[in-house]
C-alpha positions in Angstrom: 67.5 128.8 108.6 65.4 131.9 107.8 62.0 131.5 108.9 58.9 131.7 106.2 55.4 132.4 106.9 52.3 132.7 104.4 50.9 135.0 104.0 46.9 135.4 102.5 46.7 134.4 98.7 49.5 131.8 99.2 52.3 134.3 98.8 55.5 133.6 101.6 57.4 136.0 102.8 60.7 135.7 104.3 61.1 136.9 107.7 64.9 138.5 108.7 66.9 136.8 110.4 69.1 137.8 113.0 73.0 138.3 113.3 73.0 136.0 116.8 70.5 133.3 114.7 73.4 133.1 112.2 76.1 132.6 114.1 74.0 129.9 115.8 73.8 128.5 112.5 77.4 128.3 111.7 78.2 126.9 115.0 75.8 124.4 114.5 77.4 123.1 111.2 81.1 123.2 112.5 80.1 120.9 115.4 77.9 118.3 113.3 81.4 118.6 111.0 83.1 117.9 113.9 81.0 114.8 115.0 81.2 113.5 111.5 85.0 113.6 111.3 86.2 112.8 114.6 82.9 111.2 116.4 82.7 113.0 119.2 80.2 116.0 119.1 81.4 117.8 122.5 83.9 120.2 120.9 86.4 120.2 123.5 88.9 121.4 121.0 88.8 123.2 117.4 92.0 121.3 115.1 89.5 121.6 111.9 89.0 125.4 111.9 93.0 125.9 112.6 93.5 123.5 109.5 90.8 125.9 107.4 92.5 129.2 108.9 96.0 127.8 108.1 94.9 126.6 104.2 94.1 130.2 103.8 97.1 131.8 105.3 99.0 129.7 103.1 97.1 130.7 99.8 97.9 134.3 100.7 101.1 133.8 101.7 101.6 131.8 97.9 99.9 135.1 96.0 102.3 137.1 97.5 105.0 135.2 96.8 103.9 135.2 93.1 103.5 138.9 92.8 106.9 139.8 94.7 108.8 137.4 92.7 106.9 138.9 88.9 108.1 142.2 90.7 111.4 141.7 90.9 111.6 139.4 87.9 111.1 142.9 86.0 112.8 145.4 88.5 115.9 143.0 88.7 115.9 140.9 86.1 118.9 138.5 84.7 120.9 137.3 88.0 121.8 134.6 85.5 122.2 134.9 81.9 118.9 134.2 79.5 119.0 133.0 76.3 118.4 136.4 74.7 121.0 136.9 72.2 121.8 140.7 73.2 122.3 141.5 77.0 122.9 144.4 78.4 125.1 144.9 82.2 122.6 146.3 85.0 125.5 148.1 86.9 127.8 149.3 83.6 125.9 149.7 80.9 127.9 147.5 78.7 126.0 145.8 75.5 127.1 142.4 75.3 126.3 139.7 72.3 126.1 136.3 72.2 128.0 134.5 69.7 127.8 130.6 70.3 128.0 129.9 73.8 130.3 133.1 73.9 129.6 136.4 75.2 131.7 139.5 73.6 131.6 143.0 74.2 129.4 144.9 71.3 130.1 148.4 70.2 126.1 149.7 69.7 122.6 148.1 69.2 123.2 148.5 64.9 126.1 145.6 65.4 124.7 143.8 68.0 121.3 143.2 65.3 123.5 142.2 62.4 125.4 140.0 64.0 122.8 137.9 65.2 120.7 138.9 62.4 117.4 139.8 64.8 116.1 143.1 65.9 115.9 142.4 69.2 116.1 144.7 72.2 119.3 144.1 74.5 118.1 141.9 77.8 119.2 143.3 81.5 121.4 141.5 83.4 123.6 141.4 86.2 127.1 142.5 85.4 128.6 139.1 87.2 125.9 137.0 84.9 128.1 138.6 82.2 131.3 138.1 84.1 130.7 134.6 84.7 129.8 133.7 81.4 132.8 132.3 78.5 133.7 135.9 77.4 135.0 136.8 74.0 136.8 140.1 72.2 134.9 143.3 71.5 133.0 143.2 68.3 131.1 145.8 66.2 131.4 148.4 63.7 133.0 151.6 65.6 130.4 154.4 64.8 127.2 152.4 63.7 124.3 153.8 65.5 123.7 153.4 69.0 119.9 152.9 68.5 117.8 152.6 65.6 114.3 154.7 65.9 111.7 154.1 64.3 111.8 155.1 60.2 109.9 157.5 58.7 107.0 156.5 56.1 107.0 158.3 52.6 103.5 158.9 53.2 105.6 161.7 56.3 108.6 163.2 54.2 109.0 165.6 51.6 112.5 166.4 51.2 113.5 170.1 51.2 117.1 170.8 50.5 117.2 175.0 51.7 119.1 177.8 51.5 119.4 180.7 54.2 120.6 183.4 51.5 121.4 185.6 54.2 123.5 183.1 56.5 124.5 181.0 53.4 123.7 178.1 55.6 121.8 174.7 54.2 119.4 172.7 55.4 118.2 169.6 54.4 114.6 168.4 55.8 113.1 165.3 56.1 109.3 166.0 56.7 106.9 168.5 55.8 108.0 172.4 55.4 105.6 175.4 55.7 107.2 177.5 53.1 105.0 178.6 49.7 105.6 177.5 46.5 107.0 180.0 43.9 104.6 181.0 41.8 103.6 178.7 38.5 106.3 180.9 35.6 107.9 183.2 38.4 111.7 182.8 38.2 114.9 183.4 40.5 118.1 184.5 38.9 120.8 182.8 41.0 125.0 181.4 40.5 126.7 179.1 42.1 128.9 181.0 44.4 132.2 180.7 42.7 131.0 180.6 39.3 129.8 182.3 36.7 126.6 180.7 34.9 123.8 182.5 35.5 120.6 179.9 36.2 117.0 180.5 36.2 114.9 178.5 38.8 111.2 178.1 37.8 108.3 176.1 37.9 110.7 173.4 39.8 113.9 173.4 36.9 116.9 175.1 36.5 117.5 176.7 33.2 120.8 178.0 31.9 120.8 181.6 30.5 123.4 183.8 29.2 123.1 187.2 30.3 125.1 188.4 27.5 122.6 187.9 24.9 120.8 190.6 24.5 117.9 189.2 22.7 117.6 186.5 25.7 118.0 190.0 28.6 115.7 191.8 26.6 112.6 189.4 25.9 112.7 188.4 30.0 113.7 191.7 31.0 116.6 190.7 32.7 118.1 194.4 32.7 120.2 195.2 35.9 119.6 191.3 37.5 121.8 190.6 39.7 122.3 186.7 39.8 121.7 185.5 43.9 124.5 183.8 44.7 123.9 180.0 45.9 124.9 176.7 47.3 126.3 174.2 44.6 124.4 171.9 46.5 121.0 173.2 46.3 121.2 173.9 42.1 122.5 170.3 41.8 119.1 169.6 43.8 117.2 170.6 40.8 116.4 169.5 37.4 117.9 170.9 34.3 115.9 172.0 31.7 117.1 173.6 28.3 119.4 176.5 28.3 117.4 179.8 27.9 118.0 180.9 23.9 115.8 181.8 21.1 114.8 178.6 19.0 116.6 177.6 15.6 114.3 178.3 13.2 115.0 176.8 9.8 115.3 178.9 6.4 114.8 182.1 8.0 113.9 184.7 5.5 112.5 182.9 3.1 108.9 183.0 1.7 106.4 181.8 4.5 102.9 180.1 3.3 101.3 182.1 0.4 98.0 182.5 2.9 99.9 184.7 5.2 100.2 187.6 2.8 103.7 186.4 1.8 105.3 187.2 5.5 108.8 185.6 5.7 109.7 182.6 7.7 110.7 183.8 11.2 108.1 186.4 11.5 105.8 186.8 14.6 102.0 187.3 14.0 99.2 187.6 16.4 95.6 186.7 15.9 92.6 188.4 18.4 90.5 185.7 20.7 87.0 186.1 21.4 88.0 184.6 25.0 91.1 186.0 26.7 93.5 182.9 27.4 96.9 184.2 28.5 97.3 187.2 28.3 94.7 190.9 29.2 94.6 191.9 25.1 93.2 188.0 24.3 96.2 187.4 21.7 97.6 184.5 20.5 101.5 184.7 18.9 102.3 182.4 15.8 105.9 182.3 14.5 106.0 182.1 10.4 107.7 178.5 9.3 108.3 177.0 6.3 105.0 174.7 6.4 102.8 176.5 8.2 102.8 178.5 12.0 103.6 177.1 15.5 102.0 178.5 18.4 104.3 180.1 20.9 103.6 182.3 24.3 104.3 186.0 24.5 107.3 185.5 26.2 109.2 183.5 23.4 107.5 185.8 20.8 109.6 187.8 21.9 112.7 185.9 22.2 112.1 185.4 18.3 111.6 188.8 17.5 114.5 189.9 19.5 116.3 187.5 17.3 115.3 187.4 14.0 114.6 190.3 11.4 110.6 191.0 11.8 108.3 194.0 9.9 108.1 197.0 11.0 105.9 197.7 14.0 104.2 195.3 16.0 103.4 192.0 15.1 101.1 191.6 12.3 97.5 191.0 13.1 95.8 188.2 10.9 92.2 187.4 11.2 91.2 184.3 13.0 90.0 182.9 9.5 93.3 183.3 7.8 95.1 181.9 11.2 92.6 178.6 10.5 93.6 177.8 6.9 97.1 177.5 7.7 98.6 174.1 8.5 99.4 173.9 12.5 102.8 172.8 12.7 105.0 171.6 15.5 108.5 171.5 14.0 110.6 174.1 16.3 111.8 173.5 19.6 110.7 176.0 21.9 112.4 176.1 25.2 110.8 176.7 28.3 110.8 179.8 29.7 109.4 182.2 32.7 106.6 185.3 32.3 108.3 186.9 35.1 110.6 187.7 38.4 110.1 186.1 41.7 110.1 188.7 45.1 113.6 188.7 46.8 113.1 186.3 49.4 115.4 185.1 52.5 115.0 181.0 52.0 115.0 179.2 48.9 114.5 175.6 48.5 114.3 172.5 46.3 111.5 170.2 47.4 111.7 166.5 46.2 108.1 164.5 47.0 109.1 160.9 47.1 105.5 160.2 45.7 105.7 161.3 42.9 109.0 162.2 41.9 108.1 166.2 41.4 110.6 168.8 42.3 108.9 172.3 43.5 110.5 175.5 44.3 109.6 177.2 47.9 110.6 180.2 49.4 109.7 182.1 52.7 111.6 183.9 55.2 112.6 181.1 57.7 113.3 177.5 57.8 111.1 176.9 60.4 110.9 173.6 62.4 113.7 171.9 64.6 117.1 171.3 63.7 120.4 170.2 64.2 123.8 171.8 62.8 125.7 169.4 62.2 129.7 169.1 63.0 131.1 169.8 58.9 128.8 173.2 59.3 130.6 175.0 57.0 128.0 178.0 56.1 129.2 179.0 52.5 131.3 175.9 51.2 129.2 172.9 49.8 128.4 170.7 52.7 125.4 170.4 54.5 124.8 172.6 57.2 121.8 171.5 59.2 119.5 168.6 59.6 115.8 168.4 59.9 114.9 164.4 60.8 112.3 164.4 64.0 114.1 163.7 67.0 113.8 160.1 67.8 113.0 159.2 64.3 115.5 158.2 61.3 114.9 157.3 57.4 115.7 153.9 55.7 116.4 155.5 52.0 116.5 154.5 48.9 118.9 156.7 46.9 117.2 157.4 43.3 117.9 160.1 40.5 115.8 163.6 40.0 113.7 161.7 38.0 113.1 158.5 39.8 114.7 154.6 39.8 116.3 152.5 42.2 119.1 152.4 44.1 121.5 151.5 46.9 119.5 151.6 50.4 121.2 153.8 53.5 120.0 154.8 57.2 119.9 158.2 57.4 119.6 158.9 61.5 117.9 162.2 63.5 121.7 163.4 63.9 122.1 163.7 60.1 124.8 160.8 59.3 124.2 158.7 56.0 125.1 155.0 56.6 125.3 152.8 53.8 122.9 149.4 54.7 124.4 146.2 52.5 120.9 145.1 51.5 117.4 144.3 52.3 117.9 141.7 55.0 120.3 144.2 56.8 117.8 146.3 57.0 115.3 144.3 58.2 117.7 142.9 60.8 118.5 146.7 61.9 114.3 146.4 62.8 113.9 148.9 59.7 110.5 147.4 58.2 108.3 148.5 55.7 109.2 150.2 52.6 112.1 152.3 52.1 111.5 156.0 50.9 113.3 157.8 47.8 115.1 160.0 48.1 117.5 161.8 45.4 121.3 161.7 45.7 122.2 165.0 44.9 120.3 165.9 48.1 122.3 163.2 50.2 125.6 163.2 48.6 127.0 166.6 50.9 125.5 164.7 54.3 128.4 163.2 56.5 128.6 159.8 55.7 128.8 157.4 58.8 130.4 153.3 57.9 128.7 150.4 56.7 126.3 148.4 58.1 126.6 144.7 57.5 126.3 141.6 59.1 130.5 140.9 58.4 131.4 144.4 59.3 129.6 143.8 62.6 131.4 140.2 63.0 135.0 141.7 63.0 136.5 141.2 66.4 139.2 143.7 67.7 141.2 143.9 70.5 141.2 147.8 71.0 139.8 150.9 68.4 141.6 152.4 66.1 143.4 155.4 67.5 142.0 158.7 65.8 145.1 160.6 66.6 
């Protein structure tokens, strides 16, 4: 025991003790344990300390047991077969399913999930677990995917279907693309290669114009534009707006409103703004109509003017007072049109946000980002050429128009194959969970297309492949 003394004031303090004083103590226990459990205090022999030293060997002994067997539960796993419904042979690699209390050989992970309904991850075993076990024939959907990654969220994509216009090769992309947006009314002549309409791509449509009107060539100043010759694909990519033309304007040549000086219908006229709007001058363009004028931009002012008979000169200049007491009318359909030329660029493409629904133009001199060519590569014909999904990744789609809705649901994987998925609980037994992203047909329809997936495609049991010969 450790000695105490006190000290003045009543305080104790403890005084060290020894190492010799506390192995005196322990000895002095053991023996008085010793005369207690076998009544003799002399000591002769020690059979309770070999008991206490063997109790602990054997608790070591047990841990490692414990630990070596956790060890090579995970390093060697499956010297008998579990009951996980996919199993996969240590020594061959085989996938194997469980069917019943039948094992059969499983082409990839896709079938081996939709037959037993459940994204699980294939067990290891030993290969004579597998052998052992009731076997059955091969099952599976010959080329399903061999593993399903992880999808990609809308809140990742924005599809870009591009163009190379120098290697005539297309890519589509699944993410996000550093190329610019054309700019708001900029436009880029381009024809399908092959044919012969002549499109105008702007502010994210395509518009049909005929360069053999020379009212239409005129008013854009389409003089000496050569069309860039482009995929099919990519102008099936974007949305068609009305063709190009000057509007139909009713009665033209008869009298206009008595308030603008008797001008007849189809005439242009301007009126002077305090505050420049849209153009450097601050001018405003009316067209003359039968009950009253429509406000049009400069570049369909002169669409009209190219069109119709007009007075002499420039446009007539009203004052902003006469402008005022005229009836505003709406009654003309005025097609859309560009203020201008894009710059020649090397990559154009049609970019489709699947939160929104928007298409946007981009252009830019590369592609940029990984990607895969893909086996139909066929540079200027109308497939595909290239891929752009992150490796490891794929995209549970649902295939919509330009302009939105609901459709049929497909797998689209990193290597650039579009499988068709048979419904939402296929999909959710592939492990594809969470929402599935838009994505537009026209922008999927030239991808190669890879089979099926279904829960009774995967179920079909064969003896041997089809031969592809």
């Amino acid at each position: 025991m450790d000695r105490v003394r006190v000290r003045s004031g009543g305080h104790m303090a403890r005084q060290p003790v020894t190492r010799l004083e506390r192995s005196g103590r322990r000895f002095l226990i053991r023996r008085t344990m010793h005369a207690l459990v076998r009544g003799d205090a002399r000591m002769i022999d020690d059979p309770l300390r070999a008991q206490s030293v063997s109790f602990a060997a054997g608790c070591i002994v047990t841990v490692l047991a414990a630990v070596v067997s956790a060890v090579l539960a995970l390093v060697r796993p499956g010297d008998t077969l579990s009951d996980a419904p996919i199993l996969l042979a240590r020594n061959s690699g085989a996938l194997h399913v469980r069917i019943g209390d039948t094992v059969h050989p499983v082409l990839n992970l896709a079938s081996a999930r939709l037959i037993v309904q459940n994204p699980a991850d294939p067990v290891l075993v030993d290969d004579a677990a597998i052998d052992a076990a009731p076997r059955g024939p091969l099952v599976g959907i010959p080329g399903a995917p061999a593993r399903i990654h992880p999808p990609l969220s809308a809140d990742e994509i924005t599809w870009a279907l591009c163009e190379d216009l120098a290697s005539e090769s297309t890519t589509l992309i699944a993410g996000r693309s550093g190329l610019a947006p054309l700019r708001p009314g900029r436009a880029v002549p381009v024809a399908a290669r092959g044919a012969v309409t002549t499109y105008l791509l702007f502010d994210g449509r395509k518009a049909q114009v005929d360069l053999r009107e020379g009212a239409v060539v005129r008013a854009l100043r389409l003089e000496d534009v050569t069309p860039v010759p482009v995929s099919p694909t990519l102008l099936d990519s974007v949305p068609e707006a009305p063709a190009v033309r000057a509007p139909v304007i009713p009665d033209v040549g008869a009298p206009g409103p008595s308030a603008v000086n008797g001008l007849p219908v189809g005439s242009v006229v301007r009126v002077s703004r305090a505050v420049p709007d849209d153009s450097a001058r601050g001018e405003e363009f009316f067209v003359v109509l039968t009950g009253g004028l429509q406000r049009v931009d400069r570049v369909v002012a002169d669409l009209i003017r190219f069109t119709y008979p007009q007075p002499d000169g420039e446009p007539p200049l009203l004052a902003a007072d006469v402008i005022a007491g005229v009836p505003h009318v709406e009654t003309v359909a005025i097609p859309a049109v560009p203020h201008g030329l894009s710059q020649r660029t090397r990559v154009l493409c049609a970019a489709w946000d699947p939160r929104g629904n928007q298409t946007a133009l981009l252009f830019g001199e590369a592609v940029g980002g990984a990607t895969l060519e893909l086996a139909q590569s066929d540079s200027a014909g109308p497939n595909i050429d290239n891929i752009g999904v992150p490796a490891g990744r794929s995209v549970l789609v649902e295939a919509t128009g330009l302009a939105g809705g609901r459709g049929p649901l497909y797998l689209l994987t990193d290597h650039g194959v579009l499988h068709g998925i048979q419904d939402a609980d296929a999909a959710r037994h592939l492990g594809l969970t969470g929402p599935a992203v838009p994505a537009p047909w026209a922008m999927l329809a030239m991808l190669p297309r890879g089979p099926e997936l279904s829960s009774a495609a995967a179920s079909v049991a064969r003896d041997a492949l089809p031969s592809t010969s």
